[in-house]
ZAMARGU-4260 file (C-alpha; in steps of 0.2 Angstrom, whole numbers, plus 5000, padded with zeros to 4 digits):
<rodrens>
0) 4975/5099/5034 | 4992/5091/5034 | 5003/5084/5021 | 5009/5065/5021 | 5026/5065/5030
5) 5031/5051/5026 | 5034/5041/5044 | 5023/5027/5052 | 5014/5031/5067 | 5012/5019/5082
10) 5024/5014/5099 | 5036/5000/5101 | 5025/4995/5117 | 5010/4994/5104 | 5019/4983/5091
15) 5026/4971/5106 | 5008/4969/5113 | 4999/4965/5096 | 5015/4953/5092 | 5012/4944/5110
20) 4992/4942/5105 | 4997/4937/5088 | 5010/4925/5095 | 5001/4918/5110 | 4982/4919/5107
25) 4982/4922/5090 | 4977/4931/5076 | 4959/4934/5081 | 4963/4939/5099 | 4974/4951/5090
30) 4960/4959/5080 | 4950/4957/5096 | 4962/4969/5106 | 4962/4979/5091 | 4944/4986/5093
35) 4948/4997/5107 | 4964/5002/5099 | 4956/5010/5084 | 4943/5016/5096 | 4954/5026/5105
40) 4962/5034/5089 | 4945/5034/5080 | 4941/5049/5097 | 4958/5057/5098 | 4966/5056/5078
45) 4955/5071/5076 | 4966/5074/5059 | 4967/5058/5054 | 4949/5056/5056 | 4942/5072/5049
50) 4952/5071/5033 | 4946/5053/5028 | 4927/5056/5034 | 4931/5071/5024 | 4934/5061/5007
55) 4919/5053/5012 | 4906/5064/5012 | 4915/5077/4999 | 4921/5066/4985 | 4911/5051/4986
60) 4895/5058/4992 | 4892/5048/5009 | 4880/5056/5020 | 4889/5063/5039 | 4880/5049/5047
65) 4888/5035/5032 | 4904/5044/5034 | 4906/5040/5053 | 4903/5024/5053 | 4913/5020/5038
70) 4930/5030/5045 | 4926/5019/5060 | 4926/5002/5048 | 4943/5011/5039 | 4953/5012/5054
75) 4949/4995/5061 | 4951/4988/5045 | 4968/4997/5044 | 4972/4990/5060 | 4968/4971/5055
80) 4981/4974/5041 | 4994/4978/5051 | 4992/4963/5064 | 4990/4953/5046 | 5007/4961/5041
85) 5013/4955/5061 | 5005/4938/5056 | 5015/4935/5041 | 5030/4943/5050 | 5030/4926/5066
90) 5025/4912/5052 | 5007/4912/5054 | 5003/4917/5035 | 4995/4900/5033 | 4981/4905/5040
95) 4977/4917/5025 | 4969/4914/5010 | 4966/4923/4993 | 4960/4924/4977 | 4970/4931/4962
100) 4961/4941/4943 | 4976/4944/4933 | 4988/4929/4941 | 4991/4926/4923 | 5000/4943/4918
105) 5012/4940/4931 | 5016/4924/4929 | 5019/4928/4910 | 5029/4944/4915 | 5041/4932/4925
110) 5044/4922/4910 | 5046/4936/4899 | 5062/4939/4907 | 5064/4958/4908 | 5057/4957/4928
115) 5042/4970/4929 | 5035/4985/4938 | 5021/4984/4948 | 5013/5001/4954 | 4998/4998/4968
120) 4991/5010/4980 | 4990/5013/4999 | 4972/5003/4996 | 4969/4987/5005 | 4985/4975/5010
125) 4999/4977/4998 | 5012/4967/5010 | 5001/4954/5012 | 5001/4955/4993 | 5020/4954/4989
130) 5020/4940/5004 | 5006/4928/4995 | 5016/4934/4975 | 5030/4927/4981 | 5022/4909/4985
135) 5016/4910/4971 | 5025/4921/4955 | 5041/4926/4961 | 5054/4924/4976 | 5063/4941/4973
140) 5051/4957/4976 | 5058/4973/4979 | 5049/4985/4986 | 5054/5005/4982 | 5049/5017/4998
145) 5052/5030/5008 | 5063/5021/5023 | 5056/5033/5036 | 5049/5021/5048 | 5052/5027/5067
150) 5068/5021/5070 | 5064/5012/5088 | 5050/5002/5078 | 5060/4999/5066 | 5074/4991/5075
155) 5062/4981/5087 | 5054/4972/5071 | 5070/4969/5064 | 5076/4961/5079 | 5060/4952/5084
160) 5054/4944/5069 | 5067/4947/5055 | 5060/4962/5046 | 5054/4964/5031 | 5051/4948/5020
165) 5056/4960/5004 | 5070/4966/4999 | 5070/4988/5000 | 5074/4997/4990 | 5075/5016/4998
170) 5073/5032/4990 | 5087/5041/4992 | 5094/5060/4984 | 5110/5056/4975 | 5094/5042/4962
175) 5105/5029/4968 | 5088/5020/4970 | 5088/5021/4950 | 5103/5009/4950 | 5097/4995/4959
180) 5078/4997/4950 | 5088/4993/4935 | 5097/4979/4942 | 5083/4971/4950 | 5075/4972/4933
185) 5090/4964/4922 | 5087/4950/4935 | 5071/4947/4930 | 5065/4953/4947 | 5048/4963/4952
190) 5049/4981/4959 | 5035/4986/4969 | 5031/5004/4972 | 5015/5016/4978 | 5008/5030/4966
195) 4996/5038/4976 | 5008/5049/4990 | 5023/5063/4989 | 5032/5072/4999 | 5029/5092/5001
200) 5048/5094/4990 | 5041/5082/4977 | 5038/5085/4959 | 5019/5079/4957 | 5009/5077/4942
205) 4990/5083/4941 | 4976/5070/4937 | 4957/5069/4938 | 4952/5060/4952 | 4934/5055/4957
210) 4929/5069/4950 | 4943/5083/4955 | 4958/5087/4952 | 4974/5079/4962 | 4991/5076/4963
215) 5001/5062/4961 | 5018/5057/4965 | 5027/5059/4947 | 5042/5050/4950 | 5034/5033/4950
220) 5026/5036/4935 | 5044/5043/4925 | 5052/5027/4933 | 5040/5017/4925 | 5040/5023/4908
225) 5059/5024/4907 | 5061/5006/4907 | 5057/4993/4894 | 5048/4981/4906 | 5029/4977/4908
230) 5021/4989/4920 | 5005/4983/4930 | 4992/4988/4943 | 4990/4975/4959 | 4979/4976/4973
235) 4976/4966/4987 | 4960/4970/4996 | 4955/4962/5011 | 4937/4953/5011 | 4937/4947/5026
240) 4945/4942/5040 | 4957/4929/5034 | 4950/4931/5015 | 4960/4944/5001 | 4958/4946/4983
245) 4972/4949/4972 | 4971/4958/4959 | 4984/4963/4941 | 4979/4972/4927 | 4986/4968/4907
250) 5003/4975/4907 | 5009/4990/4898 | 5024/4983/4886 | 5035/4995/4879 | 5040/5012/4885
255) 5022/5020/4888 | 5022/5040/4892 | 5021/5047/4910 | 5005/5052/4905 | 4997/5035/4898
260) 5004/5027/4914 | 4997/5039/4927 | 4979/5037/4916 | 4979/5021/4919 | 4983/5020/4934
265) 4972/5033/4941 | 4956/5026/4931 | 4961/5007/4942 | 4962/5017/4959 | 4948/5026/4957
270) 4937/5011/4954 | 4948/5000/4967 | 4941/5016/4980 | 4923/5016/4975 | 4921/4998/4975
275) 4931/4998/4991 | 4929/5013/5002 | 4933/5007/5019 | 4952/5002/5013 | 4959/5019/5007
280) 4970/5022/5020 | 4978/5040/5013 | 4973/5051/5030 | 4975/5067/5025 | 4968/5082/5012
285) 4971/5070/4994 | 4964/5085/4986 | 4973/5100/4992 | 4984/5103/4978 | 4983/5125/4981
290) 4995/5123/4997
</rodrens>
């Protein structure tokens, strides 16, 4: 099975018929149109499919028949996070609404002064996450990625609804990316970033994970224990249709190792995937560490 690549899937012709629904009929016509969408890539993602209904059935020990009908569930509910993403995109956030364990720490980390790094996963919602922090924590979030979205898609939702609400930060070769993490947190800004995917080139670090062993992005983890800044885990999984709950563990002070950081994190994920099966949307072998 394949590697994460780093690059979005989808049309522009698919994002400018989910933003018409979303726009003109709403959100839940949207998620109505939506169940044949993920039907169609539910038959013909044949690598897509295998590999998640794979992690199903191998790691957390879902019969074949439990493992079809929740990789069903996965990609609709992936689907309903990108039309939320769309939502908050035209201005129809409001009709959103979450619950938050560990408001606290952030809101403490913002008064701290020293900003904060916030690792979370590809696991529920994490945009719809920044988009409700920011009503309520901060108004500056960065956001650390790979900037490989299709460029034609890119530029449609730039043009369209105004892009992103966050402020990017891309990864780029020459660590500029370092610079501006470091600015953002003199600021006392948050920077957001995923722990759970790398490139092939990338230097990973090796953790056990539900019960294997698998590799993790190390760069996130060095980044984090370089600063002197609280480090925290958030999530945002969806509960239902308009429902999220947020989620922030105690923060880290002090310049933790790579190792202590990447524990912890590992040890939140793997519970946050258990409880939450149908929202781990990493479609591709997670385990294959030997190629």
């Amino acid at each position: 099975m394949g590697r994460w690549s780093g690059k979005s899937k989808g049309t522009v012709l698919g994002y400018k018929i989910f933003l018409f629904f979303i726009k003109v009929f709403g959100i839940r016509a949207a998620y109505l149109l939506l169940r044949f969408v993920t039907y169609y890539y539910f038959v013909f993602a044949r690598e897509n499919r295998n590999a998640i209904h794979d992690f199903y059935t191998h790691n957390l020990g879902f019969t074949h028949r439990q493992a079809k009908k929740i990789t069903r569930q996965n990609f609709y509910i992936f689907g309903q996070t990108l039309v939320d993403r769309f939502a908050y995109l035209v201005g129809k956030g409001a009709h959103f609404s979450h619950n938050f364990d560990g408001e606290n720490y952030l809101l403490e980390m913002n008064e701290n002064g020293k900003g904060g790094i916030l690792l979370s996963a590809h696991l529920g919602n994490w945009e719809t996450a920044g988009n409700l922090l920011k009503k309520r924590v901060t108004q500056k979030i960065n956001v650390l990625m790979v900037d490989a979205e299709v460029e034609k898609i890119k530029q449609y939702l730039d043009t369209s609804t105004g892009g992103s609400r966050f402020n990017i930060i891309p990864i780029k070769n020459d660590l500029s990316h370092v610079i501006k993490i470091k600015n953002a947190l003199d600021n006392n800004e948050f920077v957001a970033m995923h722990a759970d995917r790398f490139l092939p080139e990338s230097k990973t670090i090796s953790m056990d994970f539900l019960g294997k062993k698998a590799r993790f992005p190390f760069g996130p983890f060095l980044l984090a224990s370089k600063f002197d800044t609280p480090v925290t885990i958030v999530f945002a999984i969806k509960e239902s249709d308009f429902h999220y709950n947020l989620s922030a563990t105690k923060p880290m002070f002090g310049k933790s190792s790579v190792e202590q950081i990447a524990q912890k994190y590992v040890m939140e994920l793997e519970n946050k995937v258990k409880l939450n099966p149908e929202q781990w949307f990493n479609y591709f072998d997670f385990f294959n560490d030997d190629k």
